[in-house]
C-alpha positions as CSV (number, residue, x, y, z in Angstrom):
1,X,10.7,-13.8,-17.5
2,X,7.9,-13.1,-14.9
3,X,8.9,-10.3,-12.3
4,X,6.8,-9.9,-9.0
5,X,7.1,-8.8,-5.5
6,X,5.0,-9.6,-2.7
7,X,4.2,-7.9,0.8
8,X,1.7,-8.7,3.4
9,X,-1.3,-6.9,3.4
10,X,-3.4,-7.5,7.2
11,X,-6.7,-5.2,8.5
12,X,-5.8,-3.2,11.5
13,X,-8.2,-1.6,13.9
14,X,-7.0,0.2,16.3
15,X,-3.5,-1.1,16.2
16,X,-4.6,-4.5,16.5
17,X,-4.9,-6.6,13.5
18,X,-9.0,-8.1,13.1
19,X,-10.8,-10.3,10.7
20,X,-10.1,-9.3,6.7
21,X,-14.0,-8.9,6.4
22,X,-14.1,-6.1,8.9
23,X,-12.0,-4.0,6.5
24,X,-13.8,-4.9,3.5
25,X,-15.7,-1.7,3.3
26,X,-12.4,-0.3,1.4
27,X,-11.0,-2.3,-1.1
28,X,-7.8,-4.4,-0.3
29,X,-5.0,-3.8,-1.7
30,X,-2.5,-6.2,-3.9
31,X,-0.1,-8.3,-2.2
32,X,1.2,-8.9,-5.1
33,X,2.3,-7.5,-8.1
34,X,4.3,-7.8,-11.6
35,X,7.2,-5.7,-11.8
36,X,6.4,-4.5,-15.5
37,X,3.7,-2.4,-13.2
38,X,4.6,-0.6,-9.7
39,X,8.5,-1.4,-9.7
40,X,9.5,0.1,-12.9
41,X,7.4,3.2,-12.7
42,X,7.6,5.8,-10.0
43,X,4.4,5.0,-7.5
44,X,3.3,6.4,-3.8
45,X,4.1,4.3,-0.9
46,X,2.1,4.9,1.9
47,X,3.4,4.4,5.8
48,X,1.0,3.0,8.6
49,X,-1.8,5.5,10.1
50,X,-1.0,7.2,13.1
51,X,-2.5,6.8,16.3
52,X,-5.9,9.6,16.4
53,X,-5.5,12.3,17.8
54,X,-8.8,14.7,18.3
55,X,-10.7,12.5,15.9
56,X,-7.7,13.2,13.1
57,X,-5.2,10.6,11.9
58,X,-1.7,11.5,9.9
59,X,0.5,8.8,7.7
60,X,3.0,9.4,5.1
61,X,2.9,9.4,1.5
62,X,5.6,9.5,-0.7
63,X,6.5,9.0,-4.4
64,X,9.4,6.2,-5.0
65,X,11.2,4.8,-8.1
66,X,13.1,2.1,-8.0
67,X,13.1,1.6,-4.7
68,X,14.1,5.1,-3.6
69,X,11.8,8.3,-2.7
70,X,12.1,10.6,-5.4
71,X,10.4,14.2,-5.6
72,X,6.7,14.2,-5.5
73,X,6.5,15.2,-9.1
74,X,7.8,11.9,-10.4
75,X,4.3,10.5,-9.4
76,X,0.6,11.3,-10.9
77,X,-0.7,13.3,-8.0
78,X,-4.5,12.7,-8.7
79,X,-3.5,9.1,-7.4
80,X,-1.7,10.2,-4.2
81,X,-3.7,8.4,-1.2
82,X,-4.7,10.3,1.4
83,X,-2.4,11.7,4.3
84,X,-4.8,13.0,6.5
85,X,-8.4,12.1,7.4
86,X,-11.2,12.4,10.1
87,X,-11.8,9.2,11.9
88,X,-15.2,10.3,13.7
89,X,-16.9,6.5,13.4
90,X,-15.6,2.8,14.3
91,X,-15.3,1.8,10.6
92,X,-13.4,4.9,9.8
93,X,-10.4,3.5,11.9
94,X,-10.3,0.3,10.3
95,X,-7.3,0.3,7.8
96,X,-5.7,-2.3,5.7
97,X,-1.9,-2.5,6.8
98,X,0.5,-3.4,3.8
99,X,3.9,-4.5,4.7
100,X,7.2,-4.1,2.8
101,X,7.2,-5.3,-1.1
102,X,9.8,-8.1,-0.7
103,X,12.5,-8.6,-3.4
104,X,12.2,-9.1,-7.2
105,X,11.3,-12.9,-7.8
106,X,12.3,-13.9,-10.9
107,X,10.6,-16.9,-12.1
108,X,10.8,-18.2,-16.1
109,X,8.1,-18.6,-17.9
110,X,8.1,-21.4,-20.0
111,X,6.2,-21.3,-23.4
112,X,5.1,-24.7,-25.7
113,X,5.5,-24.3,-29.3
């Protein structure tokens, strides 16, 4: 069995969603992904980037496990993404914007002997 969730993944800049190259400065992240990875193990989730506010943006990061946020220990913390940076030049406030994973899709795999 093949297990994999998907989400939509769209750059933003200032709260308006541009052209994928304009974000390519920073990698883009999956839109999908096999659930022997991210859905069995505890991972951070990251919310959208709030507006800036005296060239400082906020979001929020938390660790989750099977679908619920767990404590923050659960996670590896030298892989928690950022919840606070300076935005002081135009490409700074570009940001990829992931949506929800949807569902598990559970697809068979077939093998030939």
């Amino acid at each position: 069995m093949l297990n994999r969730r998907r989400r939509d993944v769209s750059c933003i800049h200032h709260g308006k969603q541009v052209n994928d190259y304009q974000c390519l400065y920073e990698p883009k992240p999956a839109e999908t992904i096999s659930c022997s990875e991210e859905c069995l193990t505890p991972h951070w989730k990251t919310f959208s980037w709030q507006p800036v506010y005296k060239g400082l943006r906020h979001r929020r990061v938390v660790c989750v496990y099977q679908g619920s946020i767990v404590q923050d220990e659960h996670c590896d913390r030298q892989l928690k993404p950022m919840e606070k940076e300076w935005c002081t030049t135009n490409i700074s406030c570009l940001i990829w914007f992931t949506g929800e994973w949807s569902s598990v899709d559970m697809k068979l795999r077939l093998t030939f002997e």
